[in-house]
C-alpha positions in Angstrom: 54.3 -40.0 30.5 55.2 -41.2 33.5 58.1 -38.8 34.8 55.1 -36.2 33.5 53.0 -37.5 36.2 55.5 -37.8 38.3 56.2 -34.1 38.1 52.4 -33.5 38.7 52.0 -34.9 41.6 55.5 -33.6 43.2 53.8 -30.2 42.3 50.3 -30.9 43.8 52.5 -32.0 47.1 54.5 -28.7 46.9 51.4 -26.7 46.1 49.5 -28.1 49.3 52.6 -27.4 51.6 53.0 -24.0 50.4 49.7 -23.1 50.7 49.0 -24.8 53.7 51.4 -22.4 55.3 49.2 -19.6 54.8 47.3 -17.9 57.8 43.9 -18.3 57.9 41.4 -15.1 58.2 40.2 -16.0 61.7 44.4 -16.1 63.0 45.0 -12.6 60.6 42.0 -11.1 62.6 43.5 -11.6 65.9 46.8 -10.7 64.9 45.7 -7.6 63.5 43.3 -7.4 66.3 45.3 -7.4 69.2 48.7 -9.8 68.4 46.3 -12.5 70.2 46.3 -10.4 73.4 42.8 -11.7 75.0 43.3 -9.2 77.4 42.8 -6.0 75.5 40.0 -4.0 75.8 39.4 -1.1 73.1 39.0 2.6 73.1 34.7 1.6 72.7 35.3 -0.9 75.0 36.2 -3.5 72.5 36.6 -7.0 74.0 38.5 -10.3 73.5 41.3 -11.2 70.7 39.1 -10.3 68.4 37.7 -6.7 69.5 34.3 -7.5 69.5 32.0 -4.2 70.7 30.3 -4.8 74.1 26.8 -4.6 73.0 27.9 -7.5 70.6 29.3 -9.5 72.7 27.1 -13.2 73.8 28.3 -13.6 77.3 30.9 -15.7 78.8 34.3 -15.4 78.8 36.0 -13.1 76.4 39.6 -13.8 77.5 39.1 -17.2 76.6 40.3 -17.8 72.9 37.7 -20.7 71.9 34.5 -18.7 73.0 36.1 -15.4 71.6 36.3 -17.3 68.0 32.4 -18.8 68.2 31.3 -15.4 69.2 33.4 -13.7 66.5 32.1 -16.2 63.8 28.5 -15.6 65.0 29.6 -11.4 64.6 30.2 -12.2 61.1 28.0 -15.1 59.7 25.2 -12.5 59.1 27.2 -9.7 57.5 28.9 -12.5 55.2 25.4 -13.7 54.5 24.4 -10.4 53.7 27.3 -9.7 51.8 26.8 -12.7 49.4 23.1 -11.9 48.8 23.7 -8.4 48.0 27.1 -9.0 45.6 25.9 -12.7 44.5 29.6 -13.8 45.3 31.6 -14.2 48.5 33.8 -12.0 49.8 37.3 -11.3 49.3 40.1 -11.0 52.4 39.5 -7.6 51.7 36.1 -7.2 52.1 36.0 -9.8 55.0 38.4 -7.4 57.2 36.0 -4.5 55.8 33.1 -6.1 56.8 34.4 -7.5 60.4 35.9 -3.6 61.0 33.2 -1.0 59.3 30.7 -3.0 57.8 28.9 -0.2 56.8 31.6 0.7 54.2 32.4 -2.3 52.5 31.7 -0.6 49.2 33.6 2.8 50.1 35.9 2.1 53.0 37.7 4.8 54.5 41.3 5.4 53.4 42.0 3.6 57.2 40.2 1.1 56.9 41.6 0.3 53.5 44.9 0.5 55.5 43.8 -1.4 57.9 42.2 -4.3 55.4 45.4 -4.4 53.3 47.3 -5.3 56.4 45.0 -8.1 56.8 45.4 -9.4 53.3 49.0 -9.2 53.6 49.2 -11.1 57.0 47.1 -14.1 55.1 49.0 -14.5 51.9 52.5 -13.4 53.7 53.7 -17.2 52.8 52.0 -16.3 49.1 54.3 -14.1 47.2 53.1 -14.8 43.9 49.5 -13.2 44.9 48.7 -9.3 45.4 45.6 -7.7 46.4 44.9 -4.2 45.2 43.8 -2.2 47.5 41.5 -0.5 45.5 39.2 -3.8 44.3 39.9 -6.2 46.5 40.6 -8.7 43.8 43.3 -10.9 43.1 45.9 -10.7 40.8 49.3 -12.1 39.4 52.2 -9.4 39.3 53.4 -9.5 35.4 
């Protein structure tokens, strides 16, 4: 019983330092985004790390990475919350890229965006082999 809860534990450690490796979504958006570039500015005029459009944008500075996050979380709080009320569930990495790049399509994104979202996935579980997300839900599954 005890090497059994010994073994338990050592896996609950191991599980927390694997998973802990992960990316999270707001590092995958840069990355994505711009390869944390704050200094890129978009075909639309996109600004900051996280490409926000202009007439989005709060004010301040956009090259600096702090306010660009609070200003990309503020994008995004009210398409999440919108998302959850109208699907009664959160959203999935997949849909959170959808949402941040054509929020419009969440339900039917554009073979690009798909692309695009499945990129974003990929970048958050890259330390996560045992995961997949098809492209086509959004939902995760095991690999048999």
């Amino acid at each position: 019983m005890i090497k059994f809860k010994l073994a338990m534990c050592t896996l609950a450690a191991l599980g927390s330092v694997y998973s802990a490796s992960a990316m999270n979504r707001w590092t995958a958006l840069s990355m994505l985004e711009t390869g944390d570039n704050d200094n890129v500015i978009g075909s639309c005029g996109e600004i900051s790390r996280y490409q926000i459009r202009g007439e989005l944008w709060p004010g301040g500075n956009s090259r600096d990475p702090k306010t660009a996050l609070i200003a990309a979380k503020n994008v995004m709080r009210a398409r999440l919350n919108n998302f959850e009320q109208t699907h009664k569930r959160a959203a999935t990495d997949f849909e959170f890229y959808i949402l941040w790049n054509a929020p419009a399509k969440v339900n039917h994104p554009t073979p690009c965006v798909t692309q695009r979202a499945q990129r974003f996935v990929n970048l958050i579980q890259r330390d996560e082999p045992h995961l997949e997300v098809t492209a086509s839900s959004g939902k995760t599954a095991n690999p048999s």
